[in-house]
N, C-alpha and C positions, 0 to 999 in steps of 0.2 A: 876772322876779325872779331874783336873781342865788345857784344855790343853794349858794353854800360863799364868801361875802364873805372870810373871811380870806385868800385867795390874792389878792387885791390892797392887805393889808396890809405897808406896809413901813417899819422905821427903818432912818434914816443919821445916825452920826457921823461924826466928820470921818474917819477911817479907813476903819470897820466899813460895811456893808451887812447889816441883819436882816427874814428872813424866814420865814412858817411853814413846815413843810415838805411837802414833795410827792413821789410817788411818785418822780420821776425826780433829786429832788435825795438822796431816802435810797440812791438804789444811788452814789452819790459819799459819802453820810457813811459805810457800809460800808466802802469802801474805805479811810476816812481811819483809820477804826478800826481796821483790818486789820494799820494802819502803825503802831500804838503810841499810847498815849494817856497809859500810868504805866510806872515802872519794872516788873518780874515782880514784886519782892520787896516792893513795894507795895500798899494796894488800897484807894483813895480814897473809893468808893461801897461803899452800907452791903447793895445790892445788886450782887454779882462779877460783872457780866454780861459784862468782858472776858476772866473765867477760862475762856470759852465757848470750844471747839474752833476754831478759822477756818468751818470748814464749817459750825456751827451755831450762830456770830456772827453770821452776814449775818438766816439765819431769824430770829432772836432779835431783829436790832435793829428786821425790819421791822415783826414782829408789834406789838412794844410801841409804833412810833410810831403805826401804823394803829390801834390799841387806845385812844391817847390823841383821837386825832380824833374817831375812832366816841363816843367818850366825850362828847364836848362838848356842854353843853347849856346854855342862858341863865342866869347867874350863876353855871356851876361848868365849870368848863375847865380845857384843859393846851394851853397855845401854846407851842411847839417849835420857835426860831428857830432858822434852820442862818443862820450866821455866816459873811459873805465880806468878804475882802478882795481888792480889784481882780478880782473877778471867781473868786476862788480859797476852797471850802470850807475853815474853819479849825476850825471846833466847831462844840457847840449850846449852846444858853442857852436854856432853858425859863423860862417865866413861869405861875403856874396859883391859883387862886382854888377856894374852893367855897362857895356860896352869897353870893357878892361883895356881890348890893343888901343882906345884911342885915350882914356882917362886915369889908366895905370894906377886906381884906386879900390880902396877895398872899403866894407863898412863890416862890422859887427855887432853880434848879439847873442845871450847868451841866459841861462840859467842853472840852476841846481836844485836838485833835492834837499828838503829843507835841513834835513838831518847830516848832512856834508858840509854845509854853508859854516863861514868862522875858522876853519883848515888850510887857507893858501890854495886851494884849487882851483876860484877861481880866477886870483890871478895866473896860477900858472896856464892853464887852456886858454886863455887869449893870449898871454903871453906865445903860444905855441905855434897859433894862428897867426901871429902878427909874424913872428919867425921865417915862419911858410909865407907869408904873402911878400915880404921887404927880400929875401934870401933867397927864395926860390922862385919865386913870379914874378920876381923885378916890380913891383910896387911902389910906386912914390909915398904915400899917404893912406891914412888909414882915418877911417869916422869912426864915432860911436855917438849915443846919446844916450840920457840918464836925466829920471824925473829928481829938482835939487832934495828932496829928501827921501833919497835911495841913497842913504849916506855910502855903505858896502860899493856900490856898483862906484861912484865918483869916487873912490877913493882905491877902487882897482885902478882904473883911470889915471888917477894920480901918480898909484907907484908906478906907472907903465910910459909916464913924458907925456901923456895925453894935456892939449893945454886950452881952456875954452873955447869954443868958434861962434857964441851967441846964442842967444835964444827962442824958447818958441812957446807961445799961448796955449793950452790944448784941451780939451776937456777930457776930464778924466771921470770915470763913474756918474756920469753926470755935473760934476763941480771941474771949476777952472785950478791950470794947474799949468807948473811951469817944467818946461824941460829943455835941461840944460845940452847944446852940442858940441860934441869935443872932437880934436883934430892931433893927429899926431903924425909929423911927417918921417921917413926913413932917415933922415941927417938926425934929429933929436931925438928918434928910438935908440939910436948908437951907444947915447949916456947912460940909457934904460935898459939895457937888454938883462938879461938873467943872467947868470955865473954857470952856464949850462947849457950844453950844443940839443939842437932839436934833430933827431932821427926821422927821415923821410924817406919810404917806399911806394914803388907803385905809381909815381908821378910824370915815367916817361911815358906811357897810356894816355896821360891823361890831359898833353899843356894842348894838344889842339880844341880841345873843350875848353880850358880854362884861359887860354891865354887868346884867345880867337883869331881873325883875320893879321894879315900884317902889321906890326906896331908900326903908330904915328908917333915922331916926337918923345922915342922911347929914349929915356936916361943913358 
């Protein structure tokens, strides 16, 4: 019996290479993080986890991905794709569900290293993910959210059919801030999808984790 199937989960776009992560690929996303990911005077995530010291960034990032793993259990998960191209870490692109057989929804999140950002990659890695969740998990709908001046992030959003779902107060750094939530269902992904079929291995391992108990009310 194979005990952690998603380590032989993989997409490929015609670029990109995504995978879950592993102990020896997060001491390279540490370091990517180390290098920049937003401007200082910025701060994209509603959680600052890069306003962390260098010395207690590395602690910080590995705790929270080992914590999402430990976490996973059939219908409610957090997949944590570290993002390469040609062989070279550039981000992560999370995908994560809870209770999937009964709400057939997905939410995502995502970042890059600062020096990658401006390229198209990250629409295409959610692009990628939305693929794998609408195509391959039967997925109704998909969330995101985005503070309104994360212009980049809402306008990945945009080219992807994402279409506002309201808003939310939030403090940020201290000071009040607004962040925007976006909705996009599998009928108006349709319009949106990319000019480009997504490559998926490794996934019959993996649907009694991901897809969980018996679907309710599945499409």
């Amino acid at each position: 019996m194979e005990p952690w199937p998603l380590r032989h989960l993989v997409l490929r776009t015609p670029r990109l290479e995504l995978r879950p992560d592993d102990d020896a690929s997060l001491l390279e996303l540490c370091e990517l993080a180390l290098g920049g990911v937003h401007p200082p005077d910025r701060m994209p995530f509603l959680v600052p986890w890069t306003d962390a010291a260098p010395e207690d960034m590395v602690g910080n990032i590995m705790r929270y991905y080992w914590g999402e793993r430990a976490a996973c259990e059939p219908g409610s998960w957090g997949l944590n794709f570290l993002v390469r191209v040609d062989g070279e870490l550039i981000g992560s692109q999370g995908l994560y569900a809870k209770r999937f057989e009964v709400t057939h929804e997905v939410s995502t999140g995502s970042w890059l290293g600062q020096r990658f950002q401006r390229r198209g990659f990250g629409t295409e890695m959610r692009a990628a993910v939305l693929l794998f969740a609408f195509d391959h998990l039967a997925a109704i709908q998909a969330r995101s959210a985005a503070f309104t001046d994360n212009v980049n992030s809402l306008r990945v959003s945009e080219k992807l059919g994402y279409l506002p779902d309201g808003s939310e107060t939030v403090v940020r750094r201290g000071e009040r801030a607004t962040e925007t939530r976006l909705l996009l269902t599998r009928e108006r992904f349709d319009a949106f999808r990319p000019d480009w079929s997504l490559a998926v291995d490794g996934l019959d391992g993996c649907r009694t984790l991901l897809l969980g108990g018996t679907p309710t009310n599945a499409p």
